[in-house]
N, CA, C and O atoms as CSV, one atom per row, in Angstrom:
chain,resi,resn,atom,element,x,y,z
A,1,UNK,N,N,50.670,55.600,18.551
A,1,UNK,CA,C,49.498,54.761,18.685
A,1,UNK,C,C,49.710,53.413,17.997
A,1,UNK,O,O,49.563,52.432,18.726
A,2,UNK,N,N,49.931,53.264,17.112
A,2,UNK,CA,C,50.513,52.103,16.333
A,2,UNK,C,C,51.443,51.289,16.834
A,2,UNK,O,O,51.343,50.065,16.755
A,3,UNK,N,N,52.549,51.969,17.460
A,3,UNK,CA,C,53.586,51.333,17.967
A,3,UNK,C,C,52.508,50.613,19.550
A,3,UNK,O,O,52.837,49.463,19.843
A,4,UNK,N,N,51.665,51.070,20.210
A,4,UNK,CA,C,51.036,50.562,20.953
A,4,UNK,C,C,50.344,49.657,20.899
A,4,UNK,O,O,50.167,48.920,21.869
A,5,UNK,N,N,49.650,49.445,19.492
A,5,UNK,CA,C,48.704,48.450,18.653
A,5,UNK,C,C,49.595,47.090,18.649
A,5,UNK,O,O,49.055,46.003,18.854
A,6,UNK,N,N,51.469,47.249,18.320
A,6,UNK,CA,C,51.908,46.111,18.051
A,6,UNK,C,C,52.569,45.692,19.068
A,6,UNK,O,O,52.779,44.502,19.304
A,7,UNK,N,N,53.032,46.839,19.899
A,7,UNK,CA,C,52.952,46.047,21.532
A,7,UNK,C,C,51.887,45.410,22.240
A,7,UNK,O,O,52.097,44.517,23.060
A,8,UNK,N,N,50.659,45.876,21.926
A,8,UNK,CA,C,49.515,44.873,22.867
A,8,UNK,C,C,49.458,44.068,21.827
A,8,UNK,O,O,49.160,43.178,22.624
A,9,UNK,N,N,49.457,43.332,20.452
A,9,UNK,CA,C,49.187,42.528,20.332
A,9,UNK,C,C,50.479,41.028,20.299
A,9,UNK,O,O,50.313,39.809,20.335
A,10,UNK,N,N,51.690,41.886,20.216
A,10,UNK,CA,C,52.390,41.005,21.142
A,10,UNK,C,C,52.866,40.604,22.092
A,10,UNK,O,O,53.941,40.005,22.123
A,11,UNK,N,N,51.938,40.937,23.350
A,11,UNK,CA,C,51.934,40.371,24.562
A,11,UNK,C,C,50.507,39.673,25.132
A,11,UNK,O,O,50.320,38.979,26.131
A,12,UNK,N,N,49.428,40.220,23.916
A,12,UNK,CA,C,48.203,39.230,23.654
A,12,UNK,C,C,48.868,37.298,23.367
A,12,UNK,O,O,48.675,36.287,24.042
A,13,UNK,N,N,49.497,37.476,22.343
A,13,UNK,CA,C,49.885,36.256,21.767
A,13,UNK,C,C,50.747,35.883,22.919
A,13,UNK,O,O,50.394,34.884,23.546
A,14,UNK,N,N,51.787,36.495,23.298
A,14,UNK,CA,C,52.587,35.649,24.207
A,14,UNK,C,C,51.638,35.011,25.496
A,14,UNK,O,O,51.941,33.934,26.011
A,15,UNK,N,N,50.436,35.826,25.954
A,15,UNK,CA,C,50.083,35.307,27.336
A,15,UNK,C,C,48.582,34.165,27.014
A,15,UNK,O,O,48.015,33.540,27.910
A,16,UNK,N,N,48.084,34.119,25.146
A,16,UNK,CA,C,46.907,33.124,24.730
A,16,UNK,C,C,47.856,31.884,24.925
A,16,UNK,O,O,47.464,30.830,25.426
A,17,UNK,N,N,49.499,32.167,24.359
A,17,UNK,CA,C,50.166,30.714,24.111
A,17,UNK,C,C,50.450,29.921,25.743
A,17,UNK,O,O,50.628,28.738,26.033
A,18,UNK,N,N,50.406,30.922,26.422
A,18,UNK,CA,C,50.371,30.018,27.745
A,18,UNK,C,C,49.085,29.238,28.008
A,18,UNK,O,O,49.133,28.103,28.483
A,19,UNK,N,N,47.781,29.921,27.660
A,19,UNK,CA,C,46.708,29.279,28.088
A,19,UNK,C,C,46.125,28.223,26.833
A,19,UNK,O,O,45.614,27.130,27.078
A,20,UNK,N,N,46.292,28.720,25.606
A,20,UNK,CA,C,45.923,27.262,24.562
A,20,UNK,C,C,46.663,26.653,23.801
A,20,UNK,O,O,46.263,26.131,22.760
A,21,UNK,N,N,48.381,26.616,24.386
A,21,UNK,CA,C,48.933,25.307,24.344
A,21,UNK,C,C,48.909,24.047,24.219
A,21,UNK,O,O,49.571,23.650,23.260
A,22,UNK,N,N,48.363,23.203,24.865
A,22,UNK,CA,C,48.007,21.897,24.609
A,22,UNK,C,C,47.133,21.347,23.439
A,22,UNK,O,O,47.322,20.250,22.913
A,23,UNK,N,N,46.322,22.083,23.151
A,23,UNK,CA,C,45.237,21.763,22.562
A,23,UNK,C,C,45.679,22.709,21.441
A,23,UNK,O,O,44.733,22.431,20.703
A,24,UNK,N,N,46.387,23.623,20.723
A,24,UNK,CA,C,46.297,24.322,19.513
A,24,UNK,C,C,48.081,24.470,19.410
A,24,UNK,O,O,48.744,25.479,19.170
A,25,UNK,N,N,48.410,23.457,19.612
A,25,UNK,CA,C,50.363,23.023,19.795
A,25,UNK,C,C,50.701,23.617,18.206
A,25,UNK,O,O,51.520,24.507,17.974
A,26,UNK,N,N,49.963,22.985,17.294
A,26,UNK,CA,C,50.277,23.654,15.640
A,26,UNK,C,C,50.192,25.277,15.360
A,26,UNK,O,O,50.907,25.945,14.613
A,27,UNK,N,N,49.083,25.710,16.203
A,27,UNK,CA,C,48.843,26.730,15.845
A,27,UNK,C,C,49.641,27.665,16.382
A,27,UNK,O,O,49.837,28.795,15.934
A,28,UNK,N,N,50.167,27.113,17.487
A,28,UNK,CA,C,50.666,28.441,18.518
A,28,UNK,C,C,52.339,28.048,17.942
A,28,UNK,O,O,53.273,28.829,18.123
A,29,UNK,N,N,52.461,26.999,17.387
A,29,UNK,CA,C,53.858,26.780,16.819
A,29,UNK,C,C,54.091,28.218,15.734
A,29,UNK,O,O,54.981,29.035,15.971
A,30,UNK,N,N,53.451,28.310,14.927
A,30,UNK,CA,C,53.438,29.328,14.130
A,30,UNK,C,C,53.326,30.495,14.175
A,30,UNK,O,O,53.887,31.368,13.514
A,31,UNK,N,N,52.049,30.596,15.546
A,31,UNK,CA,C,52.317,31.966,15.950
A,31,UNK,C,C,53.212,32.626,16.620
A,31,UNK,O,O,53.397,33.840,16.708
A,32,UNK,N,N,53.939,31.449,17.245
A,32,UNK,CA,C,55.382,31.832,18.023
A,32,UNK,C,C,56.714,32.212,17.223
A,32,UNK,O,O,57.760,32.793,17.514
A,33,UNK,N,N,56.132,31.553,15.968
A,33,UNK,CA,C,57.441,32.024,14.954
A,33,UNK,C,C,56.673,33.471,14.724
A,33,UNK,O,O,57.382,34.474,14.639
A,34,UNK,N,N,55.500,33.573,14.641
A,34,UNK,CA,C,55.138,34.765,14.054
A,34,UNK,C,C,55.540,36.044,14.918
A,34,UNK,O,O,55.853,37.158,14.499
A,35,UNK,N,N,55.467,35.674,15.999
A,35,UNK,CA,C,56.034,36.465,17.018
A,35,UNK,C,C,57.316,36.844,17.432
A,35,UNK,O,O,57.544,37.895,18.031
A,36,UNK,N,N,58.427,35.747,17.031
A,36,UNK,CA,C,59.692,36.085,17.013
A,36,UNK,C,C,59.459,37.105,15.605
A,36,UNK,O,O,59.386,38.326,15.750
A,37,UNK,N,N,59.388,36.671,14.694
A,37,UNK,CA,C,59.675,38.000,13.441
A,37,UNK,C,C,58.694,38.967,13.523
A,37,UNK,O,O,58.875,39.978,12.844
A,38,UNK,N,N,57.553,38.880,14.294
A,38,UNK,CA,C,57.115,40.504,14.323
A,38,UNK,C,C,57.715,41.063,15.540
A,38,UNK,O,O,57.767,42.293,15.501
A,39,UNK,N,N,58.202,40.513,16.648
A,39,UNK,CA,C,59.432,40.971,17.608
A,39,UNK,C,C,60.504,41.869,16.258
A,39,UNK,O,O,60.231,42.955,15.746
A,40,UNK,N,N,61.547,41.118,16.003
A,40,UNK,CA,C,62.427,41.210,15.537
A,40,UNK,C,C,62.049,43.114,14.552
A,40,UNK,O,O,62.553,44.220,14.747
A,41,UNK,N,N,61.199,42.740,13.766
A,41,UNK,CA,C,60.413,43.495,12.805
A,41,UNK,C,C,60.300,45.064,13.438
A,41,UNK,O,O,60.674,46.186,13.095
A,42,UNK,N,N,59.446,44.370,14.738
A,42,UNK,CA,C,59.616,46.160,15.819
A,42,UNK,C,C,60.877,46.578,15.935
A,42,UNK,O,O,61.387,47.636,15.568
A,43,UNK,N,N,61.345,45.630,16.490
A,43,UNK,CA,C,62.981,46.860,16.548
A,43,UNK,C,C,63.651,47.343,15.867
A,43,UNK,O,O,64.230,48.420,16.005
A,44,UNK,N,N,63.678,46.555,14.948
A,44,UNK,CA,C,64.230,47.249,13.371
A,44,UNK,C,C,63.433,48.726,13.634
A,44,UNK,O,O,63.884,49.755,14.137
A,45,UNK,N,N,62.273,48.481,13.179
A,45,UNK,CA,C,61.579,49.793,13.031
A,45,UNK,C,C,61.814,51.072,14.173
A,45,UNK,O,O,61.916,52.291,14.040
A,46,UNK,N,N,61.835,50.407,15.028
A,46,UNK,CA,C,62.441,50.583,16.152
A,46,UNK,C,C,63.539,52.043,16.499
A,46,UNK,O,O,63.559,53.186,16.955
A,47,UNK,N,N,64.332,50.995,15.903
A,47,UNK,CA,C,65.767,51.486,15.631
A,47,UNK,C,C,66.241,52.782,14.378
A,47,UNK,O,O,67.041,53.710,14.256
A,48,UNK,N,N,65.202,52.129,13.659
A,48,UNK,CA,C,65.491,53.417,12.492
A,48,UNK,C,C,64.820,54.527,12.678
A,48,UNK,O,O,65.184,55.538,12.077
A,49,UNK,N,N,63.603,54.564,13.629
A,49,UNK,CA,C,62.877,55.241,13.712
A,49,UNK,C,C,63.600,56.129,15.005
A,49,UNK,O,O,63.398,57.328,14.811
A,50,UNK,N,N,64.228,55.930,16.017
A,50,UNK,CA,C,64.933,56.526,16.490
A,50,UNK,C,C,66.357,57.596,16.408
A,50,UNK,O,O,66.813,58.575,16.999
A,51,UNK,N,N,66.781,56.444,14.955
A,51,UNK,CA,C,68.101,56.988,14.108
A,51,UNK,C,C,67.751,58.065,13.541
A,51,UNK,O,O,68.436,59.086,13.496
A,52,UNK,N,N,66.407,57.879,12.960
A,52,UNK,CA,C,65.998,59.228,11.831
A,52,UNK,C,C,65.541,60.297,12.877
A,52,UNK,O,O,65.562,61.445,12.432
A,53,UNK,N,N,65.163,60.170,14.077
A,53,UNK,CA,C,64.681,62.125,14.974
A,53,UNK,C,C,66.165,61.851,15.647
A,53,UNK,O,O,66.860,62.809,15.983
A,54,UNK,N,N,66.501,60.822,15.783
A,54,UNK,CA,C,67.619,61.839,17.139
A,54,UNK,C,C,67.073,61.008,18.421
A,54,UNK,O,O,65.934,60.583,18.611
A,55,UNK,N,N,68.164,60.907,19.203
A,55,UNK,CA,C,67.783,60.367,20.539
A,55,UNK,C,C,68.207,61.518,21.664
A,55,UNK,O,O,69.204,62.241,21.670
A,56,UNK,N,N,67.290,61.452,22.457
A,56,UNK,CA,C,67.544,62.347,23.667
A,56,UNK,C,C,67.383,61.418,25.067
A,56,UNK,O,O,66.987,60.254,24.999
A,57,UNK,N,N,67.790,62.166,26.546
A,57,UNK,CA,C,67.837,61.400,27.263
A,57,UNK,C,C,66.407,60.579,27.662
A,57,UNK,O,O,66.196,59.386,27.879
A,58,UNK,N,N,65.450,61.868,27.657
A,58,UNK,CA,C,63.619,60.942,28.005
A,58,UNK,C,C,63.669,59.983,27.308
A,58,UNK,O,O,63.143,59.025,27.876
A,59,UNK,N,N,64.137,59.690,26.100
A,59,UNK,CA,C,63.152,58.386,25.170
A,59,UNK,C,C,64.740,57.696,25.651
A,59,UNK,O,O,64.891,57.312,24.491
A,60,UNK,N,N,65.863,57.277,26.253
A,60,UNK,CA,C,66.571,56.606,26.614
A,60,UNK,C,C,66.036,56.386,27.766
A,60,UNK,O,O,65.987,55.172,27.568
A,61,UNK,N,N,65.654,56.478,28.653
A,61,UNK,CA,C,64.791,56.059,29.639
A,61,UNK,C,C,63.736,55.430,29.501
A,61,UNK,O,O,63.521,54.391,30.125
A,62,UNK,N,N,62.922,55.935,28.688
A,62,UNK,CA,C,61.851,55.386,28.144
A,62,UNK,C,C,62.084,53.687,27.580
A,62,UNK,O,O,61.578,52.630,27.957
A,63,UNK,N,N,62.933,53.963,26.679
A,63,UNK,CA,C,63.140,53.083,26.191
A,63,UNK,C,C,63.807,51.571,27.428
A,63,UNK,O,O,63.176,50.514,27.412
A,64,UNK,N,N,64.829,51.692,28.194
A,64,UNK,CA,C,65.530,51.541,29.110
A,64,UNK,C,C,64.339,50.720,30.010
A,64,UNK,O,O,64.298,49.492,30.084
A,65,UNK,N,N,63.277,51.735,30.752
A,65,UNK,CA,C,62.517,50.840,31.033
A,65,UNK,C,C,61.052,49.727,30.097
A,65,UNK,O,O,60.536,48.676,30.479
A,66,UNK,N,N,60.886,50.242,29.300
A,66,UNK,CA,C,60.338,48.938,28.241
A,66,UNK,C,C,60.819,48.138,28.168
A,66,UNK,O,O,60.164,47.104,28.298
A,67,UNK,N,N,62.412,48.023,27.889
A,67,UNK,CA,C,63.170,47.031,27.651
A,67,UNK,C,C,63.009,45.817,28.582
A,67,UNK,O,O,62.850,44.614,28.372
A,68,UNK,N,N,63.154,46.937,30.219
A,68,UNK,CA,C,63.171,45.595,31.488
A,68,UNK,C,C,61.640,44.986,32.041
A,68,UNK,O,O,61.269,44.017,32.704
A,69,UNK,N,N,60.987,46.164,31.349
A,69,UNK,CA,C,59.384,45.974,31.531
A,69,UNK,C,C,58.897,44.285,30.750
A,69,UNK,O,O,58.035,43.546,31.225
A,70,UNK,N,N,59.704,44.002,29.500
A,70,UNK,CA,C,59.049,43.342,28.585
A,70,UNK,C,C,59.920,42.420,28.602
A,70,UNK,O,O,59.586,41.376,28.041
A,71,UNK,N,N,61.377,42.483,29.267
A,71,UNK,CA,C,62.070,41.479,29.722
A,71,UNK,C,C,61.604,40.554,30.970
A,71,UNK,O,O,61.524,39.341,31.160
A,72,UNK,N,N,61.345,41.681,31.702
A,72,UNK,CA,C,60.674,40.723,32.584
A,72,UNK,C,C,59.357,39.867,32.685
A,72,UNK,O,O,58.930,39.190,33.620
A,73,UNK,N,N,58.788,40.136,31.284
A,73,UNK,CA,C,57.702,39.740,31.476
A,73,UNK,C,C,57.889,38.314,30.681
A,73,UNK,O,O,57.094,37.375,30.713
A,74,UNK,N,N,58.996,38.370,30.038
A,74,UNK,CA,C,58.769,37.554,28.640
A,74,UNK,C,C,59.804,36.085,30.008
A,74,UNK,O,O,59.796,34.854,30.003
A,75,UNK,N,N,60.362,36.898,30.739
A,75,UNK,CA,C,60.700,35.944,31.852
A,75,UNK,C,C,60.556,35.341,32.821
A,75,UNK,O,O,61.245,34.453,33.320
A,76,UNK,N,N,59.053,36.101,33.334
A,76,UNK,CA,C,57.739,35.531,33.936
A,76,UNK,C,C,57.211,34.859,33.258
A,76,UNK,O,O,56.919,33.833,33.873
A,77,UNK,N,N,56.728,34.819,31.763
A,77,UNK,CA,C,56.051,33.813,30.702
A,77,UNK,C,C,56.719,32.454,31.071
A,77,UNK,O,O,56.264,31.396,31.505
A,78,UNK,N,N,58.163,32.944,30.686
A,78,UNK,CA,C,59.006,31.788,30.360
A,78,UNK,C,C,59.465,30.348,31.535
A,78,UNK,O,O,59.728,29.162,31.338
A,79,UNK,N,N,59.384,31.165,32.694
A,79,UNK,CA,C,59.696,30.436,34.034
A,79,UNK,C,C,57.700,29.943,33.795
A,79,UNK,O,O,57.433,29.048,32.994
A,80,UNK,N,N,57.178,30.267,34.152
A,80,UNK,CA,C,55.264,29.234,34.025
A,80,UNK,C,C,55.662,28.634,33.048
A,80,UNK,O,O,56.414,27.686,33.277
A,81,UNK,N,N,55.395,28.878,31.927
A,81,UNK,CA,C,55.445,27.480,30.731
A,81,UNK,C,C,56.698,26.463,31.409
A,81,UNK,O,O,56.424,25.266,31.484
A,82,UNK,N,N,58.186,26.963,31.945
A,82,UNK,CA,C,58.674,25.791,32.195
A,82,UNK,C,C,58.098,25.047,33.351
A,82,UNK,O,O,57.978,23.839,33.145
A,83,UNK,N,N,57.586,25.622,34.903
A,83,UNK,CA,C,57.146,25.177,35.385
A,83,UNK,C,C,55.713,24.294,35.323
A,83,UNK,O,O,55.369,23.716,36.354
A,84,UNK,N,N,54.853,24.187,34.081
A,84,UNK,CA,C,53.810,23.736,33.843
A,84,UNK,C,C,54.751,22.434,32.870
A,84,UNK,O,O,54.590,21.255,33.185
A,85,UNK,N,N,55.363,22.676,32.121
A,85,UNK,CA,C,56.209,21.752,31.139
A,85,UNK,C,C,56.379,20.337,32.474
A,85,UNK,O,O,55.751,19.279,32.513
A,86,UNK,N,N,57.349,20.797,33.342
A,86,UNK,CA,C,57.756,20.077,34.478
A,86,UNK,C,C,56.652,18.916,35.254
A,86,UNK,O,O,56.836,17.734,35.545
A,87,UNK,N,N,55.717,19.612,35.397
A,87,UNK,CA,C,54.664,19.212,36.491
A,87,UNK,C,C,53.856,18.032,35.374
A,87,UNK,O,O,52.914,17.424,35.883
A,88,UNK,N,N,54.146,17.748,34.106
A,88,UNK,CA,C,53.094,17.423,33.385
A,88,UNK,C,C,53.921,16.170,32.640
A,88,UNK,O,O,53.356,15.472,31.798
């Protein structure tokens, strides 16, 4: 449940910084750093937390698709902000 708490709230922040960009440029500067190190922060936890039960094949799948789930999304983000960057 927790681990769910810090996945929705970092894909809250990634999809506010698309919409109040212009107008909160300071704020979302910071929260974007805040977001790379609470990124970073999950996987660590991540990682150890996997090291310490043991990995089996379900949570390699599991995991496997999150990965491309949140890749792709963070690459849908990323292609709009450049295409809005462009147009402006």
């Amino acid at each position: 449940m927790k681990l769910s708490v810090v996945v929705l709230l970092i894909m809250v922040a990634g999809v506010s910084w698309l919409f109040f960009r212009p107008r909160l440029a300071a704020f979302m500067a910071r929260l974007g750093l805040a977001l790379r190190v609470a990124t970073v922060v999950y996987l660590v936890l991540l990682v150890v937390r996997l090291a310490r039960t043991g990995i089996d094949a379900d949570q390699l799948r599991i995991g496997g698709i999150s990965v491309l789930f949140f890749g792709g999304l963070w690459a849908v983000a990323w292609l709009v902000a450049r295409s809005i960057a462009r147009t402006r």
